[in-house]
C-alpha positions as CSV (number, residue, x, y, z in Angstrom):
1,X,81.9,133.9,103.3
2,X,84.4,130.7,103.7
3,X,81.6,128.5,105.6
4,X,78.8,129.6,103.4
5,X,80.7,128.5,100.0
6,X,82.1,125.6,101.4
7,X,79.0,124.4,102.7
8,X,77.4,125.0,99.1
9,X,80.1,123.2,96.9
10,X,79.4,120.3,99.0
11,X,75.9,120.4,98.8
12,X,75.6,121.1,94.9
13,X,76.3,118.5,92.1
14,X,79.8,117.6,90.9
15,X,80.5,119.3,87.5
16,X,79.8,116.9,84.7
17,X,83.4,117.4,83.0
18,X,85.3,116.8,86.2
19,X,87.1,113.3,84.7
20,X,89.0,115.5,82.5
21,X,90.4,118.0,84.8
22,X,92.3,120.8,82.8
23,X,95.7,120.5,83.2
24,X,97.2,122.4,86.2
25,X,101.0,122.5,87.3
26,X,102.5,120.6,90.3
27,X,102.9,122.4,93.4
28,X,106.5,122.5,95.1
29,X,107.1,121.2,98.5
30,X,106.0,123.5,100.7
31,X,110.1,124.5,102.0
32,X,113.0,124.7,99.6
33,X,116.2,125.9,99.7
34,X,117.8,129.7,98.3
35,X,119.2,127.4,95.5
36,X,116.3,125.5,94.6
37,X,114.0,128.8,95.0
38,X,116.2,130.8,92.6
39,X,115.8,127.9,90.2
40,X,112.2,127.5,90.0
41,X,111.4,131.2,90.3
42,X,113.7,131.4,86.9
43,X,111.9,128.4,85.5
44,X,108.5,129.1,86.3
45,X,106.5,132.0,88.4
46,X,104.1,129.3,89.4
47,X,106.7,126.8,89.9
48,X,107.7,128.7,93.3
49,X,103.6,128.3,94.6
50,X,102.6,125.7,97.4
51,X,99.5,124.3,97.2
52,X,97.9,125.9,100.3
53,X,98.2,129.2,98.0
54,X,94.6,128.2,97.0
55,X,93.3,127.4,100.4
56,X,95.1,130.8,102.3
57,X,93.5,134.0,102.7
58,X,97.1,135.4,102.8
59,X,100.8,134.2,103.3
60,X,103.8,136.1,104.0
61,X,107.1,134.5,102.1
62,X,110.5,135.0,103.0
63,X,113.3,134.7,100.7
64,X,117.0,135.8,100.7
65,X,116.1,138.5,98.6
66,X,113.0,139.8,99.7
67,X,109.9,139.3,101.9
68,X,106.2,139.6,99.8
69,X,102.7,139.2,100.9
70,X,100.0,137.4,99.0
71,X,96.4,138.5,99.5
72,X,93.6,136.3,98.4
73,X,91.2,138.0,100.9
74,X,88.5,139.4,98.4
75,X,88.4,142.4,101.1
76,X,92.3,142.8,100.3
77,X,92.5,142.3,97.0
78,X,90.1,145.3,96.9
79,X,91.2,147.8,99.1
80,X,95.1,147.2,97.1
81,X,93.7,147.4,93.9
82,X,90.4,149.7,94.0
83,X,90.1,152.1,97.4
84,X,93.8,152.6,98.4
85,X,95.4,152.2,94.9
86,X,97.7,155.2,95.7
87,X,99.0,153.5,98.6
88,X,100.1,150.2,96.7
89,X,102.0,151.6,93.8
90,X,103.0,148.8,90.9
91,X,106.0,147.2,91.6
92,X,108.9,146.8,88.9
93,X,110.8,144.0,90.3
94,X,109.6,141.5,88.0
95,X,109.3,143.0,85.0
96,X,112.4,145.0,85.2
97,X,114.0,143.0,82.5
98,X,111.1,144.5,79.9
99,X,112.0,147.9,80.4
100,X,114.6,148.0,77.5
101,X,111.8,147.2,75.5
102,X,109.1,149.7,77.3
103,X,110.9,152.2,78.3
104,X,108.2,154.8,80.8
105,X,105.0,153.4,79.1
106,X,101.7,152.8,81.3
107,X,102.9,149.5,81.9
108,X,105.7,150.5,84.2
109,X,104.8,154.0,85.3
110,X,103.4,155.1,88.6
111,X,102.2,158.6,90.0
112,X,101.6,161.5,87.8
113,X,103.3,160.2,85.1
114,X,100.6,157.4,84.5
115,X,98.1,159.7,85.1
116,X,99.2,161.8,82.5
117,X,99.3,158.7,80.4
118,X,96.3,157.4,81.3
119,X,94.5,160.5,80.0
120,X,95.4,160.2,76.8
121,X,94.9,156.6,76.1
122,X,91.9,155.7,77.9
123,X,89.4,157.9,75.3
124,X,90.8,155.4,72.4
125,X,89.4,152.6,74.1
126,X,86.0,153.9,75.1
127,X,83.5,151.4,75.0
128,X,81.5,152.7,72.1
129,X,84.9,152.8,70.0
130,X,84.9,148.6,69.9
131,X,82.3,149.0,67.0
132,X,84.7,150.8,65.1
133,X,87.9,148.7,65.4
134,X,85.5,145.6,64.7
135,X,86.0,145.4,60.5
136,X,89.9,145.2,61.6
137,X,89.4,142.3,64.0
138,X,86.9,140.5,61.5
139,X,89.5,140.9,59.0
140,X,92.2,139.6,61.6
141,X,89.9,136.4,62.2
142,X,89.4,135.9,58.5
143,X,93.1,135.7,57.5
144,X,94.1,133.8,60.0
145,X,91.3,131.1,58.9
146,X,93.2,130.7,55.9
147,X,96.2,130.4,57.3
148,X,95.3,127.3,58.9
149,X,93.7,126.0,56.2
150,X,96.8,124.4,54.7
151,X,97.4,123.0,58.4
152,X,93.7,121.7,58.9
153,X,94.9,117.9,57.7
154,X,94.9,116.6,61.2
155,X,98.5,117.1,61.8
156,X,99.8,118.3,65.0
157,X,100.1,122.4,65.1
158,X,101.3,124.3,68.1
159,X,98.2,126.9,68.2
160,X,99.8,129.2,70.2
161,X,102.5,130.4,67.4
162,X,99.1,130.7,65.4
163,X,97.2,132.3,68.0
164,X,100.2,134.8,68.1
165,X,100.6,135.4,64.7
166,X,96.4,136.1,64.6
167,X,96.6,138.5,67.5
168,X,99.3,140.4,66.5
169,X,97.5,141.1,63.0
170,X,94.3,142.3,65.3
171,X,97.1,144.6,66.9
172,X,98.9,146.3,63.8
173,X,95.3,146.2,61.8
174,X,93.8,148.4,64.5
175,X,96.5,150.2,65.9
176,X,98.1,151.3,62.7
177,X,95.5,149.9,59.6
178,X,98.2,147.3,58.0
179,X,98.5,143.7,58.1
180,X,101.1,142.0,59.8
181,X,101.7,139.8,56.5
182,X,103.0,143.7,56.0
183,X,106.7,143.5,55.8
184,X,107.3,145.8,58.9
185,X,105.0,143.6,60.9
186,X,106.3,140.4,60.2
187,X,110.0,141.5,61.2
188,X,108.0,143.0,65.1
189,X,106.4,139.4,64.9
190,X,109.7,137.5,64.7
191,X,111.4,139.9,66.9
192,X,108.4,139.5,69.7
193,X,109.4,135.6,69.2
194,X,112.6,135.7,69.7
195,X,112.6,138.6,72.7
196,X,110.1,136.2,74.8
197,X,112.5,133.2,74.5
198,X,115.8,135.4,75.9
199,X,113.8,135.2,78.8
200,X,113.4,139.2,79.8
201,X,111.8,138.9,82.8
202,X,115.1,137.4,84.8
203,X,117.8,140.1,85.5
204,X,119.5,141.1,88.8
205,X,116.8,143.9,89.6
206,X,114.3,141.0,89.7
207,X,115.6,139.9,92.7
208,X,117.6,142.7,94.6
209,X,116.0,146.3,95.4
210,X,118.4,148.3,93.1
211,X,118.0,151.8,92.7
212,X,117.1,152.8,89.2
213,X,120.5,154.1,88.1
214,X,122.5,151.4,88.6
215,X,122.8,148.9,85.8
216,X,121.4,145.6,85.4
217,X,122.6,142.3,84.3
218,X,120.5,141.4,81.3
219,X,120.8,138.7,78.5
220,X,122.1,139.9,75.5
221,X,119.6,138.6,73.4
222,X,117.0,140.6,75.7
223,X,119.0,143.8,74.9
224,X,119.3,143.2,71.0
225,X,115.4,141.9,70.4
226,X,114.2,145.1,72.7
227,X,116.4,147.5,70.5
228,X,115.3,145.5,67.3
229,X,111.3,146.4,68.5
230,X,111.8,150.0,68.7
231,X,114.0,150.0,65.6
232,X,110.6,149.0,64.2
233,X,108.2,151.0,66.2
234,X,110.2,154.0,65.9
235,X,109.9,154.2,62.0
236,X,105.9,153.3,62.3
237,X,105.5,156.3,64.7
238,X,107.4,158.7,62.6
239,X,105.4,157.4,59.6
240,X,102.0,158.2,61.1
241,X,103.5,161.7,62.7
242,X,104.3,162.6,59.2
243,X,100.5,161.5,57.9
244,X,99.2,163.2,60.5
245,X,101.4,166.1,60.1
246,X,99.9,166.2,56.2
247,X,96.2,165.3,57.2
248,X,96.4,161.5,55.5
249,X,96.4,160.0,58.3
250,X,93.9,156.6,58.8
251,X,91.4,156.9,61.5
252,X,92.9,154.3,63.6
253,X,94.2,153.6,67.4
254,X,97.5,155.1,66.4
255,X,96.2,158.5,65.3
256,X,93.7,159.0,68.1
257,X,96.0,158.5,70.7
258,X,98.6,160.4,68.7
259,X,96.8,163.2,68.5
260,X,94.8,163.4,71.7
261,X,96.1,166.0,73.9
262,X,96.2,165.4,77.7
263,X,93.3,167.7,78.5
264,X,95.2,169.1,81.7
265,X,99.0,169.9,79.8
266,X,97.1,170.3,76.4
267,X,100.6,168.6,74.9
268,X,100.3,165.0,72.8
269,X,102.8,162.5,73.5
270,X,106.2,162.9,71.9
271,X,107.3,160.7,69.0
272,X,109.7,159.0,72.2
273,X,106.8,158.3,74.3
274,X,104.7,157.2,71.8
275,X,107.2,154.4,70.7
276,X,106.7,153.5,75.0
277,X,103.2,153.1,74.2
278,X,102.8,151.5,71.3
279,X,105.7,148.5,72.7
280,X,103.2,147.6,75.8
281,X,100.2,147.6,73.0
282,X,101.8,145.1,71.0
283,X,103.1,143.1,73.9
284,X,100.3,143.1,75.8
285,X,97.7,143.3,73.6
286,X,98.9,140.1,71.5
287,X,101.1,138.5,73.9
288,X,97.7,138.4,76.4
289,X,95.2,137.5,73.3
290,X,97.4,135.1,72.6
291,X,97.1,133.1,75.6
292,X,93.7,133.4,76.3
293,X,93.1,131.9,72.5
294,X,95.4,129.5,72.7
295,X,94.2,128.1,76.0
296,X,90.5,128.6,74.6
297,X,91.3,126.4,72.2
298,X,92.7,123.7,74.4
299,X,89.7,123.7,76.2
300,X,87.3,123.0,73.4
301,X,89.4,120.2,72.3
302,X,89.5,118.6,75.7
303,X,85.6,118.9,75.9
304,X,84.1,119.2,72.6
305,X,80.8,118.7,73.4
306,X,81.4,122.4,74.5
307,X,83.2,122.9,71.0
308,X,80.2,121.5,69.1
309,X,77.7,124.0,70.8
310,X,80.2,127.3,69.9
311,X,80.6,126.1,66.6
312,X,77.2,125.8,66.2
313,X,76.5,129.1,67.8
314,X,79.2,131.2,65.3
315,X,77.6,129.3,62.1
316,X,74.2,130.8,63.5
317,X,75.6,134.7,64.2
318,X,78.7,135.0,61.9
319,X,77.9,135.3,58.3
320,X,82.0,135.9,56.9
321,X,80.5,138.2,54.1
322,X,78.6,140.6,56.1
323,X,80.9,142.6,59.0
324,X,77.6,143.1,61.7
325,X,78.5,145.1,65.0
326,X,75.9,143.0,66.9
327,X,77.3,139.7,65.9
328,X,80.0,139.6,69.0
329,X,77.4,140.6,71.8
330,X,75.2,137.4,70.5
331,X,78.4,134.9,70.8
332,X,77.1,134.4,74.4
333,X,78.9,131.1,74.5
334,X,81.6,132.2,72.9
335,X,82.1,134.6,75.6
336,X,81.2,132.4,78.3
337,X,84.1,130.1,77.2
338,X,86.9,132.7,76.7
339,X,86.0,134.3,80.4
340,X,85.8,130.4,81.8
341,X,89.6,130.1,79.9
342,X,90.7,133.6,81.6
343,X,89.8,132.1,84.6
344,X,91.6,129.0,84.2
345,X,94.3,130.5,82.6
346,X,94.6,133.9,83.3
347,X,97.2,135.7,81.1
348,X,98.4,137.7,83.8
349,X,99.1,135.4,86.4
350,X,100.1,138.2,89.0
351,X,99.8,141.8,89.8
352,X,102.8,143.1,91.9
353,X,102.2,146.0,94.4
354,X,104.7,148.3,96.7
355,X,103.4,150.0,100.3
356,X,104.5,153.1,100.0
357,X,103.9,153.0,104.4
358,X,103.4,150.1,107.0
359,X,100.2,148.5,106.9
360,X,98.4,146.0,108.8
361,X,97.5,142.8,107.1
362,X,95.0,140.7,108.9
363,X,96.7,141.5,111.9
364,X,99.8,141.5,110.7
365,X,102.4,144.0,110.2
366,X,103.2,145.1,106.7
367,X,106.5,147.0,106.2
368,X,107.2,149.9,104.1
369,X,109.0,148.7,100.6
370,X,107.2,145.0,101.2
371,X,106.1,143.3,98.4
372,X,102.4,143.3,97.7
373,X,100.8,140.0,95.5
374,X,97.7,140.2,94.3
375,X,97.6,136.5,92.2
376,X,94.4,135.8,89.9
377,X,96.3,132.5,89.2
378,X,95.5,132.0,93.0
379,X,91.9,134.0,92.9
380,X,90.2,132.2,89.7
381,X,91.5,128.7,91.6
382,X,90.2,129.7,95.2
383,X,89.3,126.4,96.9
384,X,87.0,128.7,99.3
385,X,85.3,131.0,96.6
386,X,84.7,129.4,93.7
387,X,82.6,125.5,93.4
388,X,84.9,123.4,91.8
389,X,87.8,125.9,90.7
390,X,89.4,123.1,88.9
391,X,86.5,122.5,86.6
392,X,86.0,123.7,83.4
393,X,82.2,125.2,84.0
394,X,81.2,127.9,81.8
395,X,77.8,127.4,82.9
396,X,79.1,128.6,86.3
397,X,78.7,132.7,85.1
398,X,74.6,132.2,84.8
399,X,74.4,131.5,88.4
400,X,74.3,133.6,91.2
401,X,76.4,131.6,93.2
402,X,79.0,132.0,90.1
403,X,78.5,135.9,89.6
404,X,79.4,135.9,93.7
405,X,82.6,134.1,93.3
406,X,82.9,136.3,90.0
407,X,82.9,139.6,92.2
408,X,84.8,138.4,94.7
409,X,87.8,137.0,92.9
410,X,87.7,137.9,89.5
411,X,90.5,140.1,88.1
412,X,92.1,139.1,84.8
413,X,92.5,142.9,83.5
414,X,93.3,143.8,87.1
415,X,90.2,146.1,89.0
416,X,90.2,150.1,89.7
417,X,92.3,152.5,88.3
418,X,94.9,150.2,86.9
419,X,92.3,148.2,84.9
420,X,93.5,147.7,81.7
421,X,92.5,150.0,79.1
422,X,92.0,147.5,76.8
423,X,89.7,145.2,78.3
424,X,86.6,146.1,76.9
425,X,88.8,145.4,73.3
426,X,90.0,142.3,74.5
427,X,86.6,141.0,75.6
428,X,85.1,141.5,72.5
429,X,88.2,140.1,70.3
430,X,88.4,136.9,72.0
431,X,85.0,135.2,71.5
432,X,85.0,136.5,68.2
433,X,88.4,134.7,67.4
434,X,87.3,131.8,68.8
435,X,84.3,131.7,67.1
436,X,85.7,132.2,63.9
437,X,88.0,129.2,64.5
438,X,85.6,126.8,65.3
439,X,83.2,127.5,63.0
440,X,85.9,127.0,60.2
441,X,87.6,123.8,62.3
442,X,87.3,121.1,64.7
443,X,90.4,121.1,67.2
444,X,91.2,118.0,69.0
445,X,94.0,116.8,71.7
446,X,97.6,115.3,70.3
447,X,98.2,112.3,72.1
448,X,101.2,112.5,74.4
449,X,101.5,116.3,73.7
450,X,99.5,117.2,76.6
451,X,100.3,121.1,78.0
452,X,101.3,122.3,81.3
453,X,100.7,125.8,82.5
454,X,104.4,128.0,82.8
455,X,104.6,132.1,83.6
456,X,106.9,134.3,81.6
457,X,105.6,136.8,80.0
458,X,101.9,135.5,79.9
459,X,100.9,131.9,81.1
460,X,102.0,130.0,77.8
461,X,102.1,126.0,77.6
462,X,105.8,124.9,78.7
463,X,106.4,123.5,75.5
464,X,103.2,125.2,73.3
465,X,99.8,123.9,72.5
466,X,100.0,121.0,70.0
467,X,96.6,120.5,68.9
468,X,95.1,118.7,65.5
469,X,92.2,120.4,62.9
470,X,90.4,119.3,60.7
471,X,87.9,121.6,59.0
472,X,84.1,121.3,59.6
């Protein structure tokens, strides 16, 4: 597979666009120090990658604190993912600082407890339900067109506080059928803001194998904007119990998964782990849309001759009078933008996994309680899958040399059982979004406020995404 794609990304013609190279961080030297490792890893996820990460088929890293694997061999990445999932349980070490905030929901469970889970959710997002949650998302689009409006005078705007505030109001408009200009809304929108910047993901059980009970070290900010959330989710959960309860309840994402019963137990989810669920919907459901959006929109602005043909396209297909459940599966550009940004930028940047047992690794030894990487920041960039992974290309899905590399090393809503629920939603909100935008504005770049690529929670620009518009 290596010799064969290398041989054909010499062979075939350079990518028009490739003078204007999206933006990409530095790698760091390939050895640093504990200190310096502890401070980049706090700074930045990618911050700690060398650049043979996108050469490798695998590398083993040791720290002071723990030894992990990263797999980039397509044949890996599926057996850890899709035929051995069991085996490679999710690991909480990173994202032990969001637990305060997500308490046992999908996000964090393994076992039978996410089974359970998964069970009850995954019949809210079939794929014929999308239709249904579509008039909310339109809605969502529409408002957050006038929002900008007042904006649109060619002055610099970070769009990813607007992309934000636009996917959370997808998020409360089809999980519980209210705005987020609602008054309960806005205060989870403020409190999302201000939780992200106390920087959650960075506590002692990121670093050191601690069992469960003991506590952690956490910011106090972190602790206060988590408690704030539930504060908030809590009272929206008992709300919709009671409606339910009295049979007013909306016909929305809330009440189905509220009152679907797991069809082994034949019990709902409590009111407790309902608030669970509905803290990783709102955080990843808007904190992902978010980023994909915002770095959409970057995108267009650095190449707007790819701009120009999506706004074209939405004037063609969206008509904002008439709500159409075919206009989103015609936004074939659209779509082939927002997958090419996902690529690029994947929300996610990395999937951490836990054997459970030794394994063997491309001949080498794996041990028990190792740390398991599976990295689409590393996948979608892959110097030996994909032609020109630096390139913006969206043409590259039409070929079959793209749909290949697509196969192979394409995971932004992870693969297998763990795919996200939500993907089939998230695939259809996106190009609609962006559509929306552009048909309403033209984005262009800020000189001097160019982005670069950091990991927290989602792969957000270091200091946002300051971009002009003007309307069309």
């Amino acid at each position: 597979m290596k010799d064969a794609a290398a041989d054909r990304a010499t062979e075939a013609p350079q990518c028009p666009f490739a003078h204007r190279r999206p933006v990409k961080p530095a790698p760091r030297p390939e050895r640093v120090g504990p200190r310096d490792f502890f401070r980049l890893i706090r700074q930045d996820i990618l911050a700690v990658q060398p650049a043979r990460m996108f050469r490798a088929w695998m590398a083993e890293f040791h720290s002071p604190f723990f030894t992990s694997f990263l797999c980039n061999d397509p044949d890996l990445v599926d057996l850890i993912l899709t035929r051995r999932p069991e085996d490679f349980p999710k690991s909480l070490r990173l994202f032990e600082g969001l637990t305060p905030l997500l308490g046992h929901s999908i996000f964090i469970t393994n076992g039978p407890e996410w089974e359970r889970q998964r069970r009850i959710i995954d019949p809210a997002f079939d794929g014929g339900r999308t239709k249904d949650v579509l008039p909310a998302m339109w809605d969502a689009a529409l408002s957050g067109v006038e929002r900008l409006k007042p904006l649109a005078d060619g002055r610099p705007v970070d769009v990813e506080g607007q992309a934000s505030h636009i996917a959370l109001d997808v998020i409360f408009r089809t999980l519980f059928s209210i705005p987020v200009e609602n008054a309960t809304a806005n205060a989870v929108f403020d409190a999302f803001r201000a939780h992200q910047a106390s920087r959650p993901m960075v506590n002692t059980g990121t670093l050191f194998s601690l069992p469960r009970w003991l506590p952690r070290l956490r910011f106090g900010a972190t602790a206060k904007t988590a408690k704030q959330i539930r504060g908030f989710i809590s009272a929206l959960v008992e709300a919709r119990a009671a409606e339910i309860a009295a049979g007013t309840a909306p016909d929305d994402l809330a009440t189905r998964i509220m009152s679907t019963p797991d069809p082994e137990d034949g019990k709902c989810f409590s009111p407790g782990e309902m608030v669970d669920q509905v803290g990783i919907f709102l955080l990843a459901g808007h904190e992902t849309g978010a980023a994909a959006l915002a770095w959409s929109l970057y995108l267009m602005a650095l190449y707007p001759e790819w701009q120009d043909k999506l706004a074209e396209e939405a004037e063609t297909v969206i008509d904002v009078e008439k709500i159409y459940a075919s206009s989103v599966p015609r936004l074939k550009l659209a779509r082939a933008v927002f997958r090419e940004s996902m690529r690029l930028y994947p929300p996610v940047p990395m999937y951490l996994r836990e054997t459970v047992q030794e394994e063997t690794f491309r001949g080498r030894k794996v041990p028990k309680g190792a740390l398991v990487v599976v990295s689409p920041w590393h996948l979608h960039r892959h110097e030996r899958i994909w032609k020109d992974p630096d390139d913006f290309d969206p043409t590259r899905w039409d070929t079959p040399e793209g749909r290949e590399s697509s196969r192979l090393a394409y995971v932004p809503f992870s693969a297998g059982p763990r795919v996200c629920p939500g993907a089939g939603f998230a695939m259809a909100e996106g190009p609609l979004l962006l559509a929306m935008m552009l048909k309403h504005f033209r984005v262009a770049l800020v000189p001097g406020r160019e982005p670069m690529p950091v990991a927290q929670l989602t792969v957000r620009g270091r200091d946002g995404i300051w971009l002009s518009l003007t309307p069309r």
